[in-house]
Backbone and ligand atoms as CSV (ligand in chain L), in Angstrom:
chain,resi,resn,atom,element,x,y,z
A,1,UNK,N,N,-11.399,41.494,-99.267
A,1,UNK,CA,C,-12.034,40.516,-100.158
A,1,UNK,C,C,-10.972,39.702,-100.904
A,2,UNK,N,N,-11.310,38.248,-101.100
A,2,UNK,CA,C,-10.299,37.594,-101.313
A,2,UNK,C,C,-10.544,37.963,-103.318
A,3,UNK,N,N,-8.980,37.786,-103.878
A,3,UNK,CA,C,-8.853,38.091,-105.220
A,3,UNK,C,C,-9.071,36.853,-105.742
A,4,UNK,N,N,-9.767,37.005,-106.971
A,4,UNK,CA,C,-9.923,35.852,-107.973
A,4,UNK,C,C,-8.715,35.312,-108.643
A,5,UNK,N,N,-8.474,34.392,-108.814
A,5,UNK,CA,C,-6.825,34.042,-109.257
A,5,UNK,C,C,-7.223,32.902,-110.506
A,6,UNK,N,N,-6.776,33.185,-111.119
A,6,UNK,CA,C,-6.934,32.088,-112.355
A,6,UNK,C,C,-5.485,31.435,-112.932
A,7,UNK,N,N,-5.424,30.539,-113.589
A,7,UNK,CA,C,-4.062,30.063,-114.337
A,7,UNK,C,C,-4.533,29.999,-115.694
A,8,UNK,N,N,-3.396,29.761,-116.674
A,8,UNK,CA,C,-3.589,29.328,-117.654
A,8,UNK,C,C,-2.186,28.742,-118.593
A,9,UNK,N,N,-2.427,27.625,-118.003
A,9,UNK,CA,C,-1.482,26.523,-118.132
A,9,UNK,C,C,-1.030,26.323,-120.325
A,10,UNK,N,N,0.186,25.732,-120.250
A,10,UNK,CA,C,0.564,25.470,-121.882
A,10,UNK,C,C,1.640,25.461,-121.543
A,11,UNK,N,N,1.851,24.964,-123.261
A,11,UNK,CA,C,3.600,25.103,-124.102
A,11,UNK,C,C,3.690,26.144,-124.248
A,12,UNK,N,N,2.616,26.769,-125.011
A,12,UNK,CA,C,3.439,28.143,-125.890
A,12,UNK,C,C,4.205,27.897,-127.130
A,13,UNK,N,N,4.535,27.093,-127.849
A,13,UNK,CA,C,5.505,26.305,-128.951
A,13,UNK,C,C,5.369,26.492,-130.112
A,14,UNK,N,N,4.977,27.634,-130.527
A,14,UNK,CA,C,5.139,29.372,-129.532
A,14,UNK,C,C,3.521,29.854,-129.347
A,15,UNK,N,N,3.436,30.807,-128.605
A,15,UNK,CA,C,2.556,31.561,-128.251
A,15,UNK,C,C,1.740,31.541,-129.672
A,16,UNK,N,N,0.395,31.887,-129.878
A,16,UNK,CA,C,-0.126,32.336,-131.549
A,16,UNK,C,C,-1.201,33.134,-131.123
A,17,UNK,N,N,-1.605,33.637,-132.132
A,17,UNK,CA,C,-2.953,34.798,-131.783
A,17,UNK,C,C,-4.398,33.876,-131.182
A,18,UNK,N,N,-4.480,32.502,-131.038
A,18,UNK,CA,C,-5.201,31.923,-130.990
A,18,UNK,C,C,-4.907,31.760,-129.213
A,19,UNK,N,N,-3.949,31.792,-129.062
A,19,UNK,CA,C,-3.654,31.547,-127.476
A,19,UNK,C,C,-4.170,33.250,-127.130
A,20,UNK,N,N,-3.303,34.051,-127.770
A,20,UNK,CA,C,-3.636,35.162,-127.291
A,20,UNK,C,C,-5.276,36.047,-127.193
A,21,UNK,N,N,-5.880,35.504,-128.146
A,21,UNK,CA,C,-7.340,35.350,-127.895
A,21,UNK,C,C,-8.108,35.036,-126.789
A,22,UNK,N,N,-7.953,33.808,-126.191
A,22,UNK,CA,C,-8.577,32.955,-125.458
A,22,UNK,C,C,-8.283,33.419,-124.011
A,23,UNK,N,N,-6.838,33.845,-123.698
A,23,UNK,CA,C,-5.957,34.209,-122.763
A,23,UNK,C,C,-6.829,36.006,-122.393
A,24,UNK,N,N,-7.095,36.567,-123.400
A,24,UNK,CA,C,-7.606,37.713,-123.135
A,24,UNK,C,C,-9.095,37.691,-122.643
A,25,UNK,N,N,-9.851,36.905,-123.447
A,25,UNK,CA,C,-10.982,36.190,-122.668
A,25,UNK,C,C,-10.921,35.860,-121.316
A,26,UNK,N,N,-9.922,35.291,-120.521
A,26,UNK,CA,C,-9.647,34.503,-119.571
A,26,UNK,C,C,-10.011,35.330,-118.006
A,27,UNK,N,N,-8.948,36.298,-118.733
A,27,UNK,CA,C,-8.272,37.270,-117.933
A,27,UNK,C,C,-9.128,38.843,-117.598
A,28,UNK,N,N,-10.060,38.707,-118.268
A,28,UNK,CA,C,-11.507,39.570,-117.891
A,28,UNK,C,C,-12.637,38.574,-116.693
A,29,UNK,N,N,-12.325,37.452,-116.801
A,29,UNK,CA,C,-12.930,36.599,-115.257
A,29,UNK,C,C,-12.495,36.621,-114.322
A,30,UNK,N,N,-11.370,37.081,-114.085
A,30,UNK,CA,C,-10.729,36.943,-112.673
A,30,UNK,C,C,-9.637,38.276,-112.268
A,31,UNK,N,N,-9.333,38.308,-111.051
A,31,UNK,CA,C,-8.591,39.504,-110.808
A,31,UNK,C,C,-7.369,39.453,-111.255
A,32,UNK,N,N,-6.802,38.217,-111.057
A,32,UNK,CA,C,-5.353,37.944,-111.487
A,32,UNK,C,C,-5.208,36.619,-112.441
A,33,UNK,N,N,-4.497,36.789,-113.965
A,33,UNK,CA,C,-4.307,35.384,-114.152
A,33,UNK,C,C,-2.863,35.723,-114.617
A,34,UNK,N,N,-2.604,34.218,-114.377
A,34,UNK,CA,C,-1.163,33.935,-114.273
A,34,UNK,C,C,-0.788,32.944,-115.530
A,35,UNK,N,N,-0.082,32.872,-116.350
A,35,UNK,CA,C,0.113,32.128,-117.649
A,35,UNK,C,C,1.450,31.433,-117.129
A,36,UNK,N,N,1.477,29.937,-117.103
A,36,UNK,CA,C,2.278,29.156,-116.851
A,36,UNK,C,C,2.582,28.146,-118.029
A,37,UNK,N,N,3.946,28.362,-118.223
A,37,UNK,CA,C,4.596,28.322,-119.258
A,37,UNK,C,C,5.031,26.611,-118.802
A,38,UNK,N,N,4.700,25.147,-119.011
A,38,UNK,CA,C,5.162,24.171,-118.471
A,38,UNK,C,C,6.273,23.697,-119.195
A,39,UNK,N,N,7.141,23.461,-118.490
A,39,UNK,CA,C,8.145,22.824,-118.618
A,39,UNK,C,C,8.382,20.827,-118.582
A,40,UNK,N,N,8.173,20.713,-119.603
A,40,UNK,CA,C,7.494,19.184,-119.257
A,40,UNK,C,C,8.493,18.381,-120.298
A,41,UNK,N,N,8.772,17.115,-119.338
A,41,UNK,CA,C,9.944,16.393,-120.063
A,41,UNK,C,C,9.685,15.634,-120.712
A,42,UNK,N,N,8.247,15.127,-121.248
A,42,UNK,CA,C,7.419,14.260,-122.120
A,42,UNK,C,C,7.111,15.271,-123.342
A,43,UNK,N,N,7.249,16.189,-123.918
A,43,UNK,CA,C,7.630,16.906,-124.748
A,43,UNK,C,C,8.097,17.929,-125.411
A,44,UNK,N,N,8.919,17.058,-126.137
A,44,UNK,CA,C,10.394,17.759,-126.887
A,44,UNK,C,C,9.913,19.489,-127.623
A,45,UNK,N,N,10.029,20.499,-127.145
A,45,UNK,CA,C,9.622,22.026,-127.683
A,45,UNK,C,C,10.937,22.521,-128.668
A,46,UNK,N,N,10.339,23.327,-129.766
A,46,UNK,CA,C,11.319,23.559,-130.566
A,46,UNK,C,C,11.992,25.014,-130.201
A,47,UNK,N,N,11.195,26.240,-128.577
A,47,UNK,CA,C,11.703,27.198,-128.883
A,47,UNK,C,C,12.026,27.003,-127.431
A,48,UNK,N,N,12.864,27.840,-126.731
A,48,UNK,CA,C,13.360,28.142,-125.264
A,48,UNK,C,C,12.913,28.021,-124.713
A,49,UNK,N,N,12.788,27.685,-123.653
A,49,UNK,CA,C,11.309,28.158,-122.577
A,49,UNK,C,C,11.531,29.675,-121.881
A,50,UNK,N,N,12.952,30.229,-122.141
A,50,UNK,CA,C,13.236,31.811,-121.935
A,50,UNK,C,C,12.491,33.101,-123.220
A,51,UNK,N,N,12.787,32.086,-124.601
A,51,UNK,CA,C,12.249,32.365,-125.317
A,51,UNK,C,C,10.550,32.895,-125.594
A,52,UNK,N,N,9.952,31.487,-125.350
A,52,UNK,CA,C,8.642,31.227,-125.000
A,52,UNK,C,C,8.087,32.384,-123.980
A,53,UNK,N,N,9.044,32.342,-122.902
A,53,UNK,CA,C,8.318,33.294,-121.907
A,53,UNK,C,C,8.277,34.307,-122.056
A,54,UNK,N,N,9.060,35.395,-122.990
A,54,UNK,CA,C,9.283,36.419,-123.387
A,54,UNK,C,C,8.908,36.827,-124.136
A,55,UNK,N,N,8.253,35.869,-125.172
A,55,UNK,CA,C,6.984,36.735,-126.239
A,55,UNK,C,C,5.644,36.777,-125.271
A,56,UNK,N,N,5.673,35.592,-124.461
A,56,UNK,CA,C,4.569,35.602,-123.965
A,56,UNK,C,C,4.130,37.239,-123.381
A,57,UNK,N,N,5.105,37.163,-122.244
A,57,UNK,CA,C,5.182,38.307,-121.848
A,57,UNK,C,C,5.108,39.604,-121.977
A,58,UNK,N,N,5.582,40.339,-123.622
A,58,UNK,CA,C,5.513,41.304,-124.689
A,58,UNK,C,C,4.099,41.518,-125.020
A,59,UNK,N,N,3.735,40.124,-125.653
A,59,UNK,CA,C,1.938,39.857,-125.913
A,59,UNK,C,C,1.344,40.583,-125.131
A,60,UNK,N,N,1.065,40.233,-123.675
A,60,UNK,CA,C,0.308,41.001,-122.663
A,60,UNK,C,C,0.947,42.128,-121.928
A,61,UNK,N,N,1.833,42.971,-122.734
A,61,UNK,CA,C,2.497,43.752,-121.662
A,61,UNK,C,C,1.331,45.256,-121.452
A,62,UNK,N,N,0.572,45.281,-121.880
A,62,UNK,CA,C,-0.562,46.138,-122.066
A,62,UNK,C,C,-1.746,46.013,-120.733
A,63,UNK,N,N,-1.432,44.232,-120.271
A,63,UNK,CA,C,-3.366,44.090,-119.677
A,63,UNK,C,C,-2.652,43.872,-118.138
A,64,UNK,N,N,-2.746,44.635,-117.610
A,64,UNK,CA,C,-2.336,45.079,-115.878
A,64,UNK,C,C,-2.408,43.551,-115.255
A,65,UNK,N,N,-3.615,42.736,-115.746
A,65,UNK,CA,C,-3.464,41.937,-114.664
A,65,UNK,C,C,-3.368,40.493,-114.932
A,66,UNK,N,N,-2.239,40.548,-115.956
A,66,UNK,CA,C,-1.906,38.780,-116.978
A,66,UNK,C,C,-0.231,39.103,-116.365
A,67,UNK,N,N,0.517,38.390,-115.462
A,67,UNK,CA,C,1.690,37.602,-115.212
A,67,UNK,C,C,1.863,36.134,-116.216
A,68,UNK,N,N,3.658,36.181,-116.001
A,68,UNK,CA,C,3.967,34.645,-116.394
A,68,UNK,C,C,5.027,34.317,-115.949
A,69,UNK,N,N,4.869,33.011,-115.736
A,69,UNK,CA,C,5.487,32.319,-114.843
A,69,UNK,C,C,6.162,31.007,-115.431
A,70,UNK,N,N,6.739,30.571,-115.394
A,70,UNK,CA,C,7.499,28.882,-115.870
A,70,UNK,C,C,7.118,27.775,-114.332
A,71,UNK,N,N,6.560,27.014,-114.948
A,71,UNK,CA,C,6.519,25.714,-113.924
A,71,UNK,C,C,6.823,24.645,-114.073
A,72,UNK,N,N,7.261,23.588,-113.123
A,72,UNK,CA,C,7.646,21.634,-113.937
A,72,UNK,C,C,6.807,21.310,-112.888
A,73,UNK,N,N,6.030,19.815,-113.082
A,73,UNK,CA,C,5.762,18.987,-112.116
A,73,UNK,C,C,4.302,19.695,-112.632
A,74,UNK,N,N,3.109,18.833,-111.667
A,74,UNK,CA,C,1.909,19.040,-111.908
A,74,UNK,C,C,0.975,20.356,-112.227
A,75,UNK,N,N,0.182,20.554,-113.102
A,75,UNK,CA,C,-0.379,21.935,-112.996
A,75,UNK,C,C,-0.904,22.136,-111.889
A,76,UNK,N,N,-1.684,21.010,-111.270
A,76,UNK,CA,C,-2.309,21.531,-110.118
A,76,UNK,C,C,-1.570,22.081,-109.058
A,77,UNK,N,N,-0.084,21.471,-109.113
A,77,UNK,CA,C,0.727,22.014,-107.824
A,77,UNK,C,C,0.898,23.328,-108.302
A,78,UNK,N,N,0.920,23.973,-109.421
A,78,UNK,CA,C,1.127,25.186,-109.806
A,78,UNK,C,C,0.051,25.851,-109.387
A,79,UNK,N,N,-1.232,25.862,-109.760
A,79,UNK,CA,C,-2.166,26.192,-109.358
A,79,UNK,C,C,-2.483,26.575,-107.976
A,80,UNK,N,N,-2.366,25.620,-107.013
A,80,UNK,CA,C,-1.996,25.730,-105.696
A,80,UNK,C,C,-0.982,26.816,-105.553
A,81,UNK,N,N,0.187,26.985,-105.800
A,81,UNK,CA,C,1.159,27.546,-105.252
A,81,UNK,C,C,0.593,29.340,-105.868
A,82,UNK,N,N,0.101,29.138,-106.481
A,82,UNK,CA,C,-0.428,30.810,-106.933
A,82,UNK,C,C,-1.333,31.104,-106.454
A,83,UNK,N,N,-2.151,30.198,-105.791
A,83,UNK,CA,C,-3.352,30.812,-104.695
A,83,UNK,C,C,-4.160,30.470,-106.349
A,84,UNK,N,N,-4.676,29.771,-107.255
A,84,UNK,CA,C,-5.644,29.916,-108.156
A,84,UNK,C,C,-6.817,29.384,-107.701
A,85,UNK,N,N,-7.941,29.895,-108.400
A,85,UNK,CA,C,-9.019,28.880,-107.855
A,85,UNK,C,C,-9.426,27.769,-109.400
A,86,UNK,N,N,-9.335,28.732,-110.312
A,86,UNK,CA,C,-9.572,28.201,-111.804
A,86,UNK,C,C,-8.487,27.875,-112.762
A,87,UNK,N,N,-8.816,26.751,-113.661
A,87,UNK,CA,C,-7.317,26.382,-114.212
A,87,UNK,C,C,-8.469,26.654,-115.699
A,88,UNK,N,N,-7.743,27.638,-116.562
A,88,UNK,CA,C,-8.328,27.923,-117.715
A,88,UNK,C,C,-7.591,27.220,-118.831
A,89,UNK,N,N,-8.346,26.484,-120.223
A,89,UNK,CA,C,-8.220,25.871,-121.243
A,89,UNK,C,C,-9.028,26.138,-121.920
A,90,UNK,N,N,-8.508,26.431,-123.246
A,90,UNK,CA,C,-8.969,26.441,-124.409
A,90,UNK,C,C,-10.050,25.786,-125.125
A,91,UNK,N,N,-10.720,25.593,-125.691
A,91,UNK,CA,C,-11.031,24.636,-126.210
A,91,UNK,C,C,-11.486,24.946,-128.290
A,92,UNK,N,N,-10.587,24.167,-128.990
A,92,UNK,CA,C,-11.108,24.408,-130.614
A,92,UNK,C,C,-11.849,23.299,-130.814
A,93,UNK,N,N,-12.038,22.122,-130.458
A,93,UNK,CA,C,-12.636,21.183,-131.330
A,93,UNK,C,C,-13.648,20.507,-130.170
A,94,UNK,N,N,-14.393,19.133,-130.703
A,94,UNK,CA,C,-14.576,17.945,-129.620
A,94,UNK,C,C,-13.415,17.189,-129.182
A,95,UNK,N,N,-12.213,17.335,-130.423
A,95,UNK,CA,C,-11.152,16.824,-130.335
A,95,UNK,C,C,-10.452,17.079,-128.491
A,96,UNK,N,N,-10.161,18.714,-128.640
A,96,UNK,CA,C,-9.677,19.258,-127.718
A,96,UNK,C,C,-10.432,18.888,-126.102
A,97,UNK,N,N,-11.898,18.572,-126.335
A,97,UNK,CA,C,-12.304,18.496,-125.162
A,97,UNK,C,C,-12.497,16.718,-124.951
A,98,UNK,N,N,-12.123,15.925,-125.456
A,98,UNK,CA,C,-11.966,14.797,-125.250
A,98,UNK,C,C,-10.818,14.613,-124.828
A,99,UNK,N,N,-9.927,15.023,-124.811
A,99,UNK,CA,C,-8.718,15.154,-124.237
A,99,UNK,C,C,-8.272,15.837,-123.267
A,100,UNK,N,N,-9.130,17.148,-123.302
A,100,UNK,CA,C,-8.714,17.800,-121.821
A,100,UNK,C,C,-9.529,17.241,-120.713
A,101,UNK,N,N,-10.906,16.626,-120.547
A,101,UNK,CA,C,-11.822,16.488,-119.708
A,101,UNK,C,C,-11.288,15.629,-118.868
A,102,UNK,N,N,-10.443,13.681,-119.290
A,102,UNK,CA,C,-10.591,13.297,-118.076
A,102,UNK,C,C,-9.178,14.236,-117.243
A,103,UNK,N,N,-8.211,14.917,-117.953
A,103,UNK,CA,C,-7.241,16.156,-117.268
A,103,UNK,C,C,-7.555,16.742,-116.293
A,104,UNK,N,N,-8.676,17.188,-116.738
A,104,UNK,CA,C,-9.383,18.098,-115.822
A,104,UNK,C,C,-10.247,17.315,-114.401
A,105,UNK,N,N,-10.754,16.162,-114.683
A,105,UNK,CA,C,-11.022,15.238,-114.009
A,105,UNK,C,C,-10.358,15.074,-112.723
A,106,UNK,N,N,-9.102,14.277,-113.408
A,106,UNK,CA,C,-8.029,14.116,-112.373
A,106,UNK,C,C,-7.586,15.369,-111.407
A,107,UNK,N,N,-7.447,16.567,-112.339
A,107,UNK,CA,C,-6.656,17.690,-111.736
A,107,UNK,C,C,-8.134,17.698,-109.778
A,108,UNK,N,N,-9.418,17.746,-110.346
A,108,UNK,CA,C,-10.564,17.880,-109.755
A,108,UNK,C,C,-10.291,16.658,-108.294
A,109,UNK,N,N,-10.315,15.667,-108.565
A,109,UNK,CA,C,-9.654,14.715,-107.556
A,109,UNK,C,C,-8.579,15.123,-106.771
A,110,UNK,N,N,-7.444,15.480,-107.632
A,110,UNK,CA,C,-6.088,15.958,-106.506
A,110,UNK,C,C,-6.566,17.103,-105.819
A,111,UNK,N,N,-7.163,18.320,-106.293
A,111,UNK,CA,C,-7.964,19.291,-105.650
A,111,UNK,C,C,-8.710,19.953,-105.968
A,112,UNK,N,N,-10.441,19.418,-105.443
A,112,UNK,CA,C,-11.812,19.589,-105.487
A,112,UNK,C,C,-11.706,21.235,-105.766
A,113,UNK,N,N,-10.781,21.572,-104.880
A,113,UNK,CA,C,-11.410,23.406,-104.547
A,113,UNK,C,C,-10.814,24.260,-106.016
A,114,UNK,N,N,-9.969,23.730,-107.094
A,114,UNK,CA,C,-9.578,24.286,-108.084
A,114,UNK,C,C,-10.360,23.747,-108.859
A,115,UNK,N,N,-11.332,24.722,-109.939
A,115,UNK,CA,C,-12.244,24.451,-110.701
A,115,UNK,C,C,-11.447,24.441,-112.267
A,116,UNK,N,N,-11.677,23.925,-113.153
A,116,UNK,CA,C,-11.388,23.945,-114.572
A,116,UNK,C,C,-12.426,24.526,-115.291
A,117,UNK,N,N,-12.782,25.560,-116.255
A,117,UNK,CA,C,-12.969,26.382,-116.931
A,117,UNK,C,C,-12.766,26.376,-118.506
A,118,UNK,N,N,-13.647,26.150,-119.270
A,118,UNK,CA,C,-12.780,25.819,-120.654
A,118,UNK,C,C,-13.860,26.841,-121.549
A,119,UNK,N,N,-12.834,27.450,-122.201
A,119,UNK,CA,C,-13.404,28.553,-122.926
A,119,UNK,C,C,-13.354,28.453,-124.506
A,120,UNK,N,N,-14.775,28.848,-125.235
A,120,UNK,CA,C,-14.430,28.188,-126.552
A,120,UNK,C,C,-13.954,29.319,-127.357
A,121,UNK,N,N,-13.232,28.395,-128.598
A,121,UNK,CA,C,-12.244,29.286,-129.093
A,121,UNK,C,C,-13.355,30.538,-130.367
A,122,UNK,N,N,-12.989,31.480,-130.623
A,122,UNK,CA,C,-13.840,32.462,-131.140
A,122,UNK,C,C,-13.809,31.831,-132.698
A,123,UNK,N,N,-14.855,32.150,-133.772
A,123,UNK,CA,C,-14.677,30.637,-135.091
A,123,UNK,C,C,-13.230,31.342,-135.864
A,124,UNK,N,N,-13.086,32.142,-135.932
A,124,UNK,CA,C,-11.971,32.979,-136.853
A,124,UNK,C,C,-10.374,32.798,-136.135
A,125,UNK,N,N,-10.375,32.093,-134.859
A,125,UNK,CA,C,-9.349,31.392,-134.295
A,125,UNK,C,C,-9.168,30.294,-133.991
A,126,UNK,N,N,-10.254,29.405,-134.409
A,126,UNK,CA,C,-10.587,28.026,-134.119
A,126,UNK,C,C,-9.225,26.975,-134.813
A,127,UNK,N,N,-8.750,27.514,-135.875
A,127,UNK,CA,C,-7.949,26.330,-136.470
A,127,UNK,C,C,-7.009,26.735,-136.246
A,128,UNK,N,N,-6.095,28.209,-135.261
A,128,UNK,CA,C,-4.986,28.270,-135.254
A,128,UNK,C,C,-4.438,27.279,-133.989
A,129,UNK,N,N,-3.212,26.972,-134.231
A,129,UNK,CA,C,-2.023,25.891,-133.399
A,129,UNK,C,C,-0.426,26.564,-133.369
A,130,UNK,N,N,-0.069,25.794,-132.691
A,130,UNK,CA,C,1.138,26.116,-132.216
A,130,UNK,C,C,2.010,25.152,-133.344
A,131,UNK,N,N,1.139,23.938,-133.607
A,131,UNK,CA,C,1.319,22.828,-133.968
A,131,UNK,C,C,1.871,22.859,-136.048
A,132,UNK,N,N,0.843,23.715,-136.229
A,132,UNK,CA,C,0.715,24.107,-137.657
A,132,UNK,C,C,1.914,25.561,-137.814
A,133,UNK,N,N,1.751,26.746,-137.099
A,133,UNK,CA,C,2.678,27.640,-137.069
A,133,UNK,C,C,4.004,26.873,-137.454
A,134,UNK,N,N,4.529,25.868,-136.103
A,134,UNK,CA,C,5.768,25.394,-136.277
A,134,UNK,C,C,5.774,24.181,-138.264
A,135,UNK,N,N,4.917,24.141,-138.731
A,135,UNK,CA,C,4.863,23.400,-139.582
A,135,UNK,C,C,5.201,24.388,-140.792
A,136,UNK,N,N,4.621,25.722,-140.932
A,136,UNK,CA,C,4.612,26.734,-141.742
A,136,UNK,C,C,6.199,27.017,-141.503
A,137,UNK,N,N,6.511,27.263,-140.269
A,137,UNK,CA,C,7.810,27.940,-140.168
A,137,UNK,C,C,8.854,27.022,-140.617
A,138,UNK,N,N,8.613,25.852,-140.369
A,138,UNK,CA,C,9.903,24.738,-140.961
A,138,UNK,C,C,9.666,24.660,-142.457
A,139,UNK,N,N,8.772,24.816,-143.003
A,139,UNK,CA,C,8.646,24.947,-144.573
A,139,UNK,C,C,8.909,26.103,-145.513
A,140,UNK,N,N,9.558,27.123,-144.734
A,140,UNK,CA,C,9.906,28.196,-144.853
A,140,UNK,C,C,8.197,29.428,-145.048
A,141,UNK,N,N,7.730,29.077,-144.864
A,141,UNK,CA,C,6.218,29.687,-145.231
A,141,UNK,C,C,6.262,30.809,-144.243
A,142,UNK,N,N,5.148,31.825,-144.555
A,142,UNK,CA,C,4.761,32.819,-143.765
A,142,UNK,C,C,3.633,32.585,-142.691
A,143,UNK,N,N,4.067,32.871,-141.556
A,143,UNK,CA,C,2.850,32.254,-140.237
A,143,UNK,C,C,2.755,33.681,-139.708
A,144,UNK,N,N,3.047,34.815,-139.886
A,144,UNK,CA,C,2.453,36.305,-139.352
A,144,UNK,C,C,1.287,36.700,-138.681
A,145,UNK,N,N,0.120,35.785,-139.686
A,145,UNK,CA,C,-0.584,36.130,-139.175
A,145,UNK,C,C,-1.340,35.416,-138.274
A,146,UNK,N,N,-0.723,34.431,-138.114
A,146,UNK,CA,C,-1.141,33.479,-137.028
A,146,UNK,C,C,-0.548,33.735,-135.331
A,147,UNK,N,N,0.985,34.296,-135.596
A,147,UNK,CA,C,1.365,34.734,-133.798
A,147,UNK,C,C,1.274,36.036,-133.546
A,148,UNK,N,N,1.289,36.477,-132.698
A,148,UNK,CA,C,1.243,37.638,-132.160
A,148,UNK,C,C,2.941,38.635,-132.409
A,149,UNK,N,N,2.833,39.928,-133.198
A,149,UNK,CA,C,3.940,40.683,-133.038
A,149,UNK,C,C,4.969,40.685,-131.871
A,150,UNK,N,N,4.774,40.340,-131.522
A,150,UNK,CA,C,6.199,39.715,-129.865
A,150,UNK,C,C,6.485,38.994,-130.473
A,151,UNK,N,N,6.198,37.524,-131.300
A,151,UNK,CA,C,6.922,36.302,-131.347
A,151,UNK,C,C,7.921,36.750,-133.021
A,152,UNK,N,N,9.163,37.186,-132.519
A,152,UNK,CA,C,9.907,37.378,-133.388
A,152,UNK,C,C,10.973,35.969,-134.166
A,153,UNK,N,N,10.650,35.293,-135.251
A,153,UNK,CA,C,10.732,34.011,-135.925
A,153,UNK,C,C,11.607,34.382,-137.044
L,1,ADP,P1,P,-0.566,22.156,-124.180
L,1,ADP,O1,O,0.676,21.467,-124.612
L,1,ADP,O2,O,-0.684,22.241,-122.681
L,1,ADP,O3,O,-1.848,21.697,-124.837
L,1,ADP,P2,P,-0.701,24.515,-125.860
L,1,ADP,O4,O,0.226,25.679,-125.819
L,1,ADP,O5,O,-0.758,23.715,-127.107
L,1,ADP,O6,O,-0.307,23.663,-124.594
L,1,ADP,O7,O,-2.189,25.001,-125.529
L,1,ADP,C1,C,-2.477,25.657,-124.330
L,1,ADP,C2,C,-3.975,25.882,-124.241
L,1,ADP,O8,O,-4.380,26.809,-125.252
L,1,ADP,C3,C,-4.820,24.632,-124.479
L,1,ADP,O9,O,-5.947,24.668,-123.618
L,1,ADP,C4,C,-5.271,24.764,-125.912
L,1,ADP,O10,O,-6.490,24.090,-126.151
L,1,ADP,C5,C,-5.459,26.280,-125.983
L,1,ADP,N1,N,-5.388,26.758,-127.365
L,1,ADP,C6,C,-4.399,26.579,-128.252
L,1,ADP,N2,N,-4.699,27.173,-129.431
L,1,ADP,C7,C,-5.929,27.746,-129.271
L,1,ADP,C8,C,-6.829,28.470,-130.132
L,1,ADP,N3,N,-6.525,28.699,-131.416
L,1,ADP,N4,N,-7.994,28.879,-129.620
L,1,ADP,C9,C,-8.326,28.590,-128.334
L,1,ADP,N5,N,-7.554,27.904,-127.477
L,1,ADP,C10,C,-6.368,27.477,-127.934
């Protein structure tokens, strides 16, 4: 029987309990998901991408069947190359899904047979970001409880 394969594409900039939420959600749909860490030259990240991959990694070192991986160039070619059928995203706002949909659109055009999946965020994780963490942390503030114990800051 063929295995269910899922992705779940991001920065990570850094990982937060809000990713790690959604990601655990994810990863109870399918046999295998794979967390792809993108490497993308349209924006500037403030932590490693060795970095990045290595909390990631810590985070799930518990759930048998969450891998991670680093990719450049299209998600969908990533997707493809892992055998996925589903490309999983988040979703906190209308914000978020006005922005991921025509993504997902396109990804659907380059290839019909990979489905997109968008999972909503639980309400008690809805306002965490990667975006705000890094805002707390440059202000010297406490963000603890926003990433996951792996992401050592
Ligand atoms: P990208 O740069 O690709 O948007 P991010 O690391 O910011 O990468 O986000 C990766 C995915 O995780 C996105 O689908 C985003 O909507 C989702 N996500 C981020 N934070 C949360 C959260 N608090 N709850 C649910 N999903 C989230």
């Amino acid at each position: 029987m063929n295995k269910k394969i899922g992705i779940f594409p991001g920065s990570f900039d850094p990982i937060t309990k809000g990713h790690e939420h959604i990601i655990k959600k994810a990863a109870k749909m399918v046999d295998k998901l794979v967390i792809g860490v993108g490497i993308n030259s349209n924006k500037k990240c403030i932590f490693p991408i060795k970095e990045r991959k290595n909390w990631i990694k810590c985070t799930f070192s518990k759930v048998d069947n969450i891998s991670v991986e680093t990719y450049e160039g299209l998600t969908i070619d990533f997707a493809n190359k892992m055998n996925a059928e589903y490309i999983f995203r988040g979703l906190r706002s209308g914000l978020d899904f006005e922005y991921e949909k025509p993504i997902a659109e396109i990804n659907s055009s380059l290839n019909p047979s990979v489905n997109t999946i968008f999972l909503l965020a639980d309400k008690e994780y809805g306002m965490i970001s990667s975006s705000i963490v890094r805002e707390i942390l440059k202000n010297n503030g406490d963000a603890k409880n926003f990433i996951p114990d792996c992401v050592k800051i």
